[in-house]
KETI-399319 format. One record per atom (N, C-alpha, C, O): x, y, z; atom name. Coordinates in Angstrom, 3 decimals, always signed. Example, Ala and Ser with C-alpha at 12.3 -4.5 7.8 and 13.67 -1.06 7.14 Angstrom:
# residues 2
X: +13.190 Y: -5.690 Z: +7.800 a: N
X: +12.300 Y: -4.500 Z: +7.800 a: CA
X: +13.200 Y: -3.300 Z: +7.800 a: C
X: +14.236 Y: -3.319 Z: +8.465 a: O
X: +12.850 Y: -2.250 Z: +7.080 a: N
X: +13.670 Y: -1.060 Z: +7.140 a: CA
X: +12.900 Y: +0.030 Z: +7.870 a: C
X: +13.409 Y: +1.138 Z: +8.039 a: O
END
This chain:
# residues 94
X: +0.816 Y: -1.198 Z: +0.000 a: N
X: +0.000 Y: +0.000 Z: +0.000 a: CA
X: +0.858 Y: +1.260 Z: +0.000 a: C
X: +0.726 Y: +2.304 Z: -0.639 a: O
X: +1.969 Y: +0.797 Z: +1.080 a: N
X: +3.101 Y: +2.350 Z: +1.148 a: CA
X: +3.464 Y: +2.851 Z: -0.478 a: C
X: +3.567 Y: +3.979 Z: -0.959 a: O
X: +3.569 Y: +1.839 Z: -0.929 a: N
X: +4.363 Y: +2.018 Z: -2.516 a: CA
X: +3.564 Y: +2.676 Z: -3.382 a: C
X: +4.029 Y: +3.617 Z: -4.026 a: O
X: +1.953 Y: +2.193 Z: -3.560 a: N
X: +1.512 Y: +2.587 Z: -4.301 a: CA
X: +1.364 Y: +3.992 Z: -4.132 a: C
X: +1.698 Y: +4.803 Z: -4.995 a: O
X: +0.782 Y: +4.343 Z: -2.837 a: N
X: +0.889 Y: +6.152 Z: -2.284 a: CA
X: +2.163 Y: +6.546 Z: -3.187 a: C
X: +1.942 Y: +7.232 Z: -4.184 a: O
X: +3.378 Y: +6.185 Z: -2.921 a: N
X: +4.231 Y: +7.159 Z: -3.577 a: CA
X: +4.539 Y: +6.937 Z: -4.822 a: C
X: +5.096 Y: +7.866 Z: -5.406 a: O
X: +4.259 Y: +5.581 Z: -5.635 a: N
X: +4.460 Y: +6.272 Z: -7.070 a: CA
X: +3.026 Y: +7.234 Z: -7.362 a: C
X: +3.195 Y: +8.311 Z: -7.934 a: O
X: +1.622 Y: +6.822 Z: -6.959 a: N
X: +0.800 Y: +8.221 Z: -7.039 a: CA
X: +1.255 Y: +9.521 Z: -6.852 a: C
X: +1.310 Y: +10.331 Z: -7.777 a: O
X: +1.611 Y: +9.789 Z: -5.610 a: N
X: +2.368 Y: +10.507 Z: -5.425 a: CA
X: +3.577 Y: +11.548 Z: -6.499 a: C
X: +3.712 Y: +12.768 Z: -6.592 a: O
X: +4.173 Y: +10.585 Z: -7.066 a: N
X: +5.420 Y: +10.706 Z: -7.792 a: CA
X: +4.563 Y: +11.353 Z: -9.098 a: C
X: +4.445 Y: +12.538 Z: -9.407 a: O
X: +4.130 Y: +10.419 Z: -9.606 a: N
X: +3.230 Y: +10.810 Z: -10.748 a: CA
X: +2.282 Y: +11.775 Z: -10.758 a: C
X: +2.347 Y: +12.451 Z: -11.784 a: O
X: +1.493 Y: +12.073 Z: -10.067 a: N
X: +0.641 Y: +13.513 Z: -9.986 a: CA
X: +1.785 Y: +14.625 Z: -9.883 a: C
X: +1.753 Y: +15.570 Z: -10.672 a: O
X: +2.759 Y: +14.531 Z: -8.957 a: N
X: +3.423 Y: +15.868 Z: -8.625 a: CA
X: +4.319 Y: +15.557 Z: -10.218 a: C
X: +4.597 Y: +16.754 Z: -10.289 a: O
X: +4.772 Y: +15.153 Z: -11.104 a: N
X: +5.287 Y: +14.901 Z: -12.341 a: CA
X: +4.407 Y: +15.828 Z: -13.340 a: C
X: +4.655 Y: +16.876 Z: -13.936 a: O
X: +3.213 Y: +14.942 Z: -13.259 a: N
X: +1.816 Y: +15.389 Z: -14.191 a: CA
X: +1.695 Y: +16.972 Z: -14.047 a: C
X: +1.616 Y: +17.745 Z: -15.001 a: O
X: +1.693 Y: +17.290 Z: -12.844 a: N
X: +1.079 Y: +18.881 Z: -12.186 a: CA
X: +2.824 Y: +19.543 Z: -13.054 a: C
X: +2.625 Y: +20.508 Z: -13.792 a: O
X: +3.760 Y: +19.250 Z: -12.998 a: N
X: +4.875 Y: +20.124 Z: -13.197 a: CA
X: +5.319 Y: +20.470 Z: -14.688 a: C
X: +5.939 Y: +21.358 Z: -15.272 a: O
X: +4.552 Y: +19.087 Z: -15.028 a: N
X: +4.541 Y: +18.929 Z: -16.797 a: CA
X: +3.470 Y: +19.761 Z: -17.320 a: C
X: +3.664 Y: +20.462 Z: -18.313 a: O
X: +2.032 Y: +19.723 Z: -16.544 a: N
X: +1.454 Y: +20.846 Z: -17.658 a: CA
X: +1.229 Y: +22.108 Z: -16.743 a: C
X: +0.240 Y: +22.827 Z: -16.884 a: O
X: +1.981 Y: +22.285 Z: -16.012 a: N
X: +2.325 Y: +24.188 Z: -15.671 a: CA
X: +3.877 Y: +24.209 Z: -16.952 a: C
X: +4.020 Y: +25.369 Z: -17.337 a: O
X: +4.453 Y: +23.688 Z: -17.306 a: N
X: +5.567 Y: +23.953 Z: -18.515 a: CA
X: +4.858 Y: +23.422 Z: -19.667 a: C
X: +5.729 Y: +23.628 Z: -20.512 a: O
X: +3.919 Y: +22.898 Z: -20.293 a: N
X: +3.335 Y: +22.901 Z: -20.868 a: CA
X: +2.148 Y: +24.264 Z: -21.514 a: C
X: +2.078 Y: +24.693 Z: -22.666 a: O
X: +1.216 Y: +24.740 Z: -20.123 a: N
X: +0.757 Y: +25.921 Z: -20.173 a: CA
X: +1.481 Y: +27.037 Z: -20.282 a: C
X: +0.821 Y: +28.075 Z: -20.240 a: O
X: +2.645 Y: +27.143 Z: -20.411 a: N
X: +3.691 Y: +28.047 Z: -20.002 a: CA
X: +3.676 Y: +28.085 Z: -22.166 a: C
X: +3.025 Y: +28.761 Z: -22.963 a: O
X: +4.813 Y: +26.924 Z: -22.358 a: N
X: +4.946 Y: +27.320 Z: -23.823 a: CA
X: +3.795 Y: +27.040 Z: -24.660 a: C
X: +3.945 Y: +27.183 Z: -25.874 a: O
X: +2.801 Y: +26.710 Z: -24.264 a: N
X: +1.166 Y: +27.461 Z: -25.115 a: CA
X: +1.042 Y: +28.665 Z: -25.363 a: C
X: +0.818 Y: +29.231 Z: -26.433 a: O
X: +1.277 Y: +29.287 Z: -23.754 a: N
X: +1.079 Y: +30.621 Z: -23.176 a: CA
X: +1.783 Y: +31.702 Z: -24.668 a: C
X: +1.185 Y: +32.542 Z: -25.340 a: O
X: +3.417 Y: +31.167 Z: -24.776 a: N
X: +3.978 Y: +31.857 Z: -25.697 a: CA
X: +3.809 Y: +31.756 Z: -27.237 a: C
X: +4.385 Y: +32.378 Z: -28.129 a: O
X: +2.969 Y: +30.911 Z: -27.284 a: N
X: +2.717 Y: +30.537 Z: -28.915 a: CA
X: +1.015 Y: +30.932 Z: -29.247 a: C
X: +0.396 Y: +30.723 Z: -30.291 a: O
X: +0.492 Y: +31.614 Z: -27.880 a: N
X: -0.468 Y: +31.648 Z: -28.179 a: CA
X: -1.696 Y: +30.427 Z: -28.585 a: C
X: -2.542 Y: +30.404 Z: -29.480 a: O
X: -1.427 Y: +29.665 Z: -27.720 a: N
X: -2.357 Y: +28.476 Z: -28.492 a: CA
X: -3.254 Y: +27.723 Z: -27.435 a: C
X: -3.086 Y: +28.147 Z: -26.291 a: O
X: -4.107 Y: +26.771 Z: -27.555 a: N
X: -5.152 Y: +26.735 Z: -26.403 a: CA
X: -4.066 Y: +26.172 Z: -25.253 a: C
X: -3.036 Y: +25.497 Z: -25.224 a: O
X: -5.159 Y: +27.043 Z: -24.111 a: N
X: -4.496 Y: +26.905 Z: -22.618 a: CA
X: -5.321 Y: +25.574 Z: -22.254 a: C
X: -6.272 Y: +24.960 Z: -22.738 a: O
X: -3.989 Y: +25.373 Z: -20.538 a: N
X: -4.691 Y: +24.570 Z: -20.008 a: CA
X: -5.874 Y: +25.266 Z: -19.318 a: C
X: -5.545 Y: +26.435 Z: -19.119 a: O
X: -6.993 Y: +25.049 Z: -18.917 a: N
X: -7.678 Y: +26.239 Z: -17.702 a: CA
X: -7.331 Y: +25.998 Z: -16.505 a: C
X: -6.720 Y: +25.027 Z: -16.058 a: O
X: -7.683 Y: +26.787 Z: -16.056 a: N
X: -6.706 Y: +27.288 Z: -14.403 a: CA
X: -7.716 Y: +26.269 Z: -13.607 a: C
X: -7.400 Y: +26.544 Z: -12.450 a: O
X: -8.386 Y: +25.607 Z: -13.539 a: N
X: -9.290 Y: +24.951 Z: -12.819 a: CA
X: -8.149 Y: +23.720 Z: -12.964 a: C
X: -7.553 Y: +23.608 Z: -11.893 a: O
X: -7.928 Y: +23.276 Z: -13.435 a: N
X: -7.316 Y: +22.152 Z: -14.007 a: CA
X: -6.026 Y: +22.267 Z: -13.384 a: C
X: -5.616 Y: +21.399 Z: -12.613 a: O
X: -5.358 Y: +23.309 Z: -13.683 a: N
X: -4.116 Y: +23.325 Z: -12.956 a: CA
X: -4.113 Y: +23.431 Z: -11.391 a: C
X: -3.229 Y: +22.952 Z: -10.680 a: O
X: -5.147 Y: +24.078 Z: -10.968 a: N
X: -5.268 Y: +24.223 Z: -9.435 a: CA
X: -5.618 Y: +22.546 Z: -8.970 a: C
X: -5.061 Y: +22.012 Z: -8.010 a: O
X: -6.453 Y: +21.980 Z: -9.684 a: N
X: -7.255 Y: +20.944 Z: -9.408 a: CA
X: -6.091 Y: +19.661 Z: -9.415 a: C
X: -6.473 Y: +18.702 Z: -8.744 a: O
X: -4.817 Y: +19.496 Z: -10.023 a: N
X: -3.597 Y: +18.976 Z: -10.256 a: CA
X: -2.595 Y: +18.769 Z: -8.264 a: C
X: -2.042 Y: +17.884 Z: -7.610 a: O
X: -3.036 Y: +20.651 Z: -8.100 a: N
X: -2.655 Y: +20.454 Z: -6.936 a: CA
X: -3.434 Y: +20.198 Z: -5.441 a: C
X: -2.913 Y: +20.418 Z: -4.348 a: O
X: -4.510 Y: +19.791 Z: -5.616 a: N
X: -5.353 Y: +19.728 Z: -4.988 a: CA
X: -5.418 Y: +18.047 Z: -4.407 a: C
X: -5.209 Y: +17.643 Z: -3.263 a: O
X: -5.775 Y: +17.282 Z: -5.614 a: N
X: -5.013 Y: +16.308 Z: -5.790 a: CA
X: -4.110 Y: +15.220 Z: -5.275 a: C
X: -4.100 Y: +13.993 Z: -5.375 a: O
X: -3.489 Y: +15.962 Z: -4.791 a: N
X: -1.975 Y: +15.509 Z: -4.617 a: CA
X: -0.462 Y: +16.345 Z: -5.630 a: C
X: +0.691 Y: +16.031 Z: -5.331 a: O
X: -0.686 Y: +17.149 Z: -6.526 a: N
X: +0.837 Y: +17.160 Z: -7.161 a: CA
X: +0.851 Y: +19.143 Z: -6.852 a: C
X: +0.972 Y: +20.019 Z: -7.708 a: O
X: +0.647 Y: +19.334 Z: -5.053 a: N
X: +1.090 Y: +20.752 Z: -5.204 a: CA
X: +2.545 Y: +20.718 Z: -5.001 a: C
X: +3.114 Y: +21.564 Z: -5.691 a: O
X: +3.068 Y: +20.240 Z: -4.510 a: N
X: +4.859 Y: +20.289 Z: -4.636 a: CA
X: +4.862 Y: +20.631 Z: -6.222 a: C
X: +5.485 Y: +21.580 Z: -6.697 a: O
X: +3.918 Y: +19.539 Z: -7.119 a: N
X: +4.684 Y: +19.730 Z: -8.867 a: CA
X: +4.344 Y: +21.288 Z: -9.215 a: C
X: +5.026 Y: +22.252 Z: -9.564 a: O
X: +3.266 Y: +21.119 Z: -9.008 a: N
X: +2.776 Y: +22.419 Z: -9.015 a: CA
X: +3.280 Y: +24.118 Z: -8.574 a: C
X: +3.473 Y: +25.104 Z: -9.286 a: O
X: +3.335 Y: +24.004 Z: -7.737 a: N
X: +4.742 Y: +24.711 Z: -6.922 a: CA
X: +6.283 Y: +24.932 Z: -7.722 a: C
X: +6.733 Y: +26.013 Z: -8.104 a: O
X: +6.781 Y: +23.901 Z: -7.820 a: N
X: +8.180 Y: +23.625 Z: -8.838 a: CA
X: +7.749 Y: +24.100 Z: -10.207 a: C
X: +8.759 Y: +24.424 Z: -10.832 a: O
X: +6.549 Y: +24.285 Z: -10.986 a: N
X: +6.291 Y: +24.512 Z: -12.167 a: CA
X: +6.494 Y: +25.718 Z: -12.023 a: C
X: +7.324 Y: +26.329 Z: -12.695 a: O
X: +5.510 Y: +26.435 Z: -10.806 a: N
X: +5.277 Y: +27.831 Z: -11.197 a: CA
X: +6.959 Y: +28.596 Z: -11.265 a: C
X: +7.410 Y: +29.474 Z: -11.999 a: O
X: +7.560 Y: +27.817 Z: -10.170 a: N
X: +8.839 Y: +28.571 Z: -10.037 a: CA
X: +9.510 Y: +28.108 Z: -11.369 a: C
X: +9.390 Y: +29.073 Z: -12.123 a: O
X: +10.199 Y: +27.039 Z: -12.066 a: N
X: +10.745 Y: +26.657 Z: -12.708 a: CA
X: +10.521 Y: +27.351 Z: -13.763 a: C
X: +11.239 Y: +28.171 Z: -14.335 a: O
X: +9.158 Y: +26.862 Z: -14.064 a: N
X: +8.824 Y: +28.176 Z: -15.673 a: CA
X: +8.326 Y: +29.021 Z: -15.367 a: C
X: +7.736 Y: +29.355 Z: -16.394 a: O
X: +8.013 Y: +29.925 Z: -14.402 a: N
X: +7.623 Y: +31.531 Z: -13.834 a: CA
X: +6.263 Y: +31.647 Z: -14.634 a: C
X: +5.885 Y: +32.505 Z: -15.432 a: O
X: +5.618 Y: +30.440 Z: -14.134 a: N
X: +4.248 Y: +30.455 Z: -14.712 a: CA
X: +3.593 Y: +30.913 Z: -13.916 a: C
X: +4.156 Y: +30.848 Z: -12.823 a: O
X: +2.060 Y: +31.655 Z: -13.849 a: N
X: +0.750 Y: +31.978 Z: -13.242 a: CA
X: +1.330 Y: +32.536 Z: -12.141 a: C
X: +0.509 Y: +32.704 Z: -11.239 a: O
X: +3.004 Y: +33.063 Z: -11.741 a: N
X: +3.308 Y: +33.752 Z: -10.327 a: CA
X: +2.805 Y: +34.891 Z: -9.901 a: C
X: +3.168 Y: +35.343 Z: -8.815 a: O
X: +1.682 Y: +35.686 Z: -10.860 a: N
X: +1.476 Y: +37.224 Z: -10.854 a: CA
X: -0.664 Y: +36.916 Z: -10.253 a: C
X: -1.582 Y: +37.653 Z: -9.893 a: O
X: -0.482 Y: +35.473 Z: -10.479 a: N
X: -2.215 Y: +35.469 Z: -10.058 a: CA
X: -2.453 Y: +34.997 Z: -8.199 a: C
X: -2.019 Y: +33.944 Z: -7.733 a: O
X: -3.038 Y: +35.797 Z: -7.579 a: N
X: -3.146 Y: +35.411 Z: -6.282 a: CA
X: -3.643 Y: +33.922 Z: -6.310 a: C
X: -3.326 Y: +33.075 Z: -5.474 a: O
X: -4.088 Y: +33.813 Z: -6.893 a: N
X: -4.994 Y: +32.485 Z: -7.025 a: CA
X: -3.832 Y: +31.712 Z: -6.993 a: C
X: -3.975 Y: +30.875 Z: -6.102 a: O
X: -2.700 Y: +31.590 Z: -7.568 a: N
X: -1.614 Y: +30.836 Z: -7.408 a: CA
X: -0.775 Y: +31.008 Z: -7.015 a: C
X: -0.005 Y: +30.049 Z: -6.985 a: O
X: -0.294 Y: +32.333 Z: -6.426 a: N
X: +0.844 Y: +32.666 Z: -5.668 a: CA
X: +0.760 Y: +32.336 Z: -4.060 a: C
X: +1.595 Y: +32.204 Z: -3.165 a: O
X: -0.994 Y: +32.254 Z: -4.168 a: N
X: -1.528 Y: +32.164 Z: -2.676 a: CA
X: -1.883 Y: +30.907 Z: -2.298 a: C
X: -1.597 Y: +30.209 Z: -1.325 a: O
X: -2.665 Y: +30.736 Z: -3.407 a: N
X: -3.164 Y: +29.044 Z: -3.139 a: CA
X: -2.756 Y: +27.816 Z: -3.263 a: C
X: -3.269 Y: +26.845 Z: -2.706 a: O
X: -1.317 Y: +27.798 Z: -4.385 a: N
X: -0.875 Y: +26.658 Z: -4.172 a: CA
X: -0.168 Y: +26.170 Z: -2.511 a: C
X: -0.321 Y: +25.099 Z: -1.924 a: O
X: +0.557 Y: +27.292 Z: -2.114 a: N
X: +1.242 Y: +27.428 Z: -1.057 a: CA
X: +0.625 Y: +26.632 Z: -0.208 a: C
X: +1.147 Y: +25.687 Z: +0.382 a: O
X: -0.711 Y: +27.061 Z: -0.108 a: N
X: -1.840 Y: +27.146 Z: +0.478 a: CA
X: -2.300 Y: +25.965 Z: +0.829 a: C
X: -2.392 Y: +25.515 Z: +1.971 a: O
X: -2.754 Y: +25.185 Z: -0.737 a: N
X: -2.897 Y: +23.631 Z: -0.604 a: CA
X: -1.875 Y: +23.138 Z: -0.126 a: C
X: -2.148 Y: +22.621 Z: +0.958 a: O
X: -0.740 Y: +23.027 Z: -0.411 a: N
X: +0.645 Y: +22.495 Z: -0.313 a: CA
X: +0.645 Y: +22.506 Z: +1.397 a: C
X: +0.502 Y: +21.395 Z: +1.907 a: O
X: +0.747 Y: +23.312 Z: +2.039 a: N
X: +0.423 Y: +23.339 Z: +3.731 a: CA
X: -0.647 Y: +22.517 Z: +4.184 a: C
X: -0.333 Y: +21.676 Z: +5.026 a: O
X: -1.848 Y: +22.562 Z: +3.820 a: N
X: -2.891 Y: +22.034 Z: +4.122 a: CA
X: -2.664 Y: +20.192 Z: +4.064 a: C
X: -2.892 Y: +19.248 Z: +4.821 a: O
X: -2.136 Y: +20.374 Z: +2.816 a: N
X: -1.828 Y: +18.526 Z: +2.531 a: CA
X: -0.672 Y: +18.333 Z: +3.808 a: C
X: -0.988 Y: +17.330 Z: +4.447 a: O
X: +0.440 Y: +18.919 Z: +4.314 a: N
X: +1.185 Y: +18.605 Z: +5.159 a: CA
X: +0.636 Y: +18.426 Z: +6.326 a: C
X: +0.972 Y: +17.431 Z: +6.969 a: O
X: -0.296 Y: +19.313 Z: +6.846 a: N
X: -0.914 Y: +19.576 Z: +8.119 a: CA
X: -1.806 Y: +18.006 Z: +8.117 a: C
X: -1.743 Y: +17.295 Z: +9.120 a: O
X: -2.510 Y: +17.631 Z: +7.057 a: N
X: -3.096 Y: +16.186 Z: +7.145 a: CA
X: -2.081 Y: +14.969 Z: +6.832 a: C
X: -2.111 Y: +13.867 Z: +7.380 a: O
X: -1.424 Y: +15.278 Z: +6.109 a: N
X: -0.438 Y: +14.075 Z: +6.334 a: CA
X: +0.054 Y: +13.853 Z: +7.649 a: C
X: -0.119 Y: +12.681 Z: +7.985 a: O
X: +0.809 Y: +14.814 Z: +8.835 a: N
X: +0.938 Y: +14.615 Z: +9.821 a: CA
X: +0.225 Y: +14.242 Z: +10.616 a: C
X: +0.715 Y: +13.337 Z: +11.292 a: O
X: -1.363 Y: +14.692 Z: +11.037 a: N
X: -2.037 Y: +14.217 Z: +11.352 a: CA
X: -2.584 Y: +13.164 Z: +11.224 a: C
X: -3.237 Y: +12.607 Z: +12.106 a: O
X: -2.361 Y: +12.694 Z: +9.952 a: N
X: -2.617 Y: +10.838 Z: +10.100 a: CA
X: -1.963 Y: +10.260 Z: +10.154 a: C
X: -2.338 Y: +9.098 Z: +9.998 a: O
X: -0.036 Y: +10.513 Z: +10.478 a: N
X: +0.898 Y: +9.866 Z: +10.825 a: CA
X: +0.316 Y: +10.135 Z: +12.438 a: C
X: +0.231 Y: +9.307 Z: +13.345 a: O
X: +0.091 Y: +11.031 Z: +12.445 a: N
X: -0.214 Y: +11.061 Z: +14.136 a: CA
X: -1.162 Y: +9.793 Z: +14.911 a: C
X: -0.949 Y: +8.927 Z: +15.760 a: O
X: -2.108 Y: +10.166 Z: +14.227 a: N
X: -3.615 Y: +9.160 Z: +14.477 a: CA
X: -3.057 Y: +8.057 Z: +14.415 a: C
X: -2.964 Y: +7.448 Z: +15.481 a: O
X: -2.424 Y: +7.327 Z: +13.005 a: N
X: -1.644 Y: +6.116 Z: +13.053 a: CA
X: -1.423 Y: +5.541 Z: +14.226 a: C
X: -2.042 Y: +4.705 Z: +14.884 a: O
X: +0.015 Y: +6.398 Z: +14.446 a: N
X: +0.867 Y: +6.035 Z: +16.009 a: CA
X: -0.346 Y: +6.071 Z: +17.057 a: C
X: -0.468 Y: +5.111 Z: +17.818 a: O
X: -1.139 Y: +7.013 Z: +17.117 a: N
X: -2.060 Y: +6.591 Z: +18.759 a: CA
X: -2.513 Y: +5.066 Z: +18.027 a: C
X: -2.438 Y: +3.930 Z: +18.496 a: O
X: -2.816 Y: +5.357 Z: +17.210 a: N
X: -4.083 Y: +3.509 Z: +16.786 a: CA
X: -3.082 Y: +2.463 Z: +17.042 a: C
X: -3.632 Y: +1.362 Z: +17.071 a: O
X: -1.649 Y: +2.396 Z: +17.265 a: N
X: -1.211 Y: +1.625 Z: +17.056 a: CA
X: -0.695 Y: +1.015 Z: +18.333 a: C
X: -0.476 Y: -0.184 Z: +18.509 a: O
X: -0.520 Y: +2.049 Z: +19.255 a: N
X: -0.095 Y: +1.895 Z: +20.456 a: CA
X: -1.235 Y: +1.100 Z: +21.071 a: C
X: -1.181 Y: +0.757 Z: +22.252 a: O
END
């Protein structure tokens, strides 16, 4: 079960980093976008780390609060529950 979490894992945050550099050289050719629902929804998910690394890597969507704020945003939120169910774990286990 551990394994499968992290190639999911691996692969969403991949997926999320590939089409923020993807939306990026659309962006410059002018040609259909991804929509921002989609990209938020990537990190929501599971792939805000990719997500995160995209915006910085290709200096994509860094000027929209919506993503300067919210990936961060999700990205914390997923930590704050991951710990917490490492937490819960350990009491259930004891």
């Amino acid at each position: 079960m551990d394994r499968v979490i992290v190639i999911y894992a691996a692969a969403i945050n991949i997926a999320a980093f590939a089409a923020y550099g993807i939306d990026k050289q659309k962006a410059k050719r002018n040609n259909w976008r991804t929509p921002e629902r989609v990209l938020i929804m990537l990190a929501v998910i599971g792939g805000s780390i990719g997500s995160l690394a995209g915006m910085i890597v290709f200096r994509h969507k860094t000027k929209k609060p919506k993503f300067y704020v919210g990936i961060p945003v999700i990205l914390l939120i997923q930590i704050i529950l991951i710990v917490l169910l490492y937490i819960i774990t350990l009491s259930v286990l004891k």
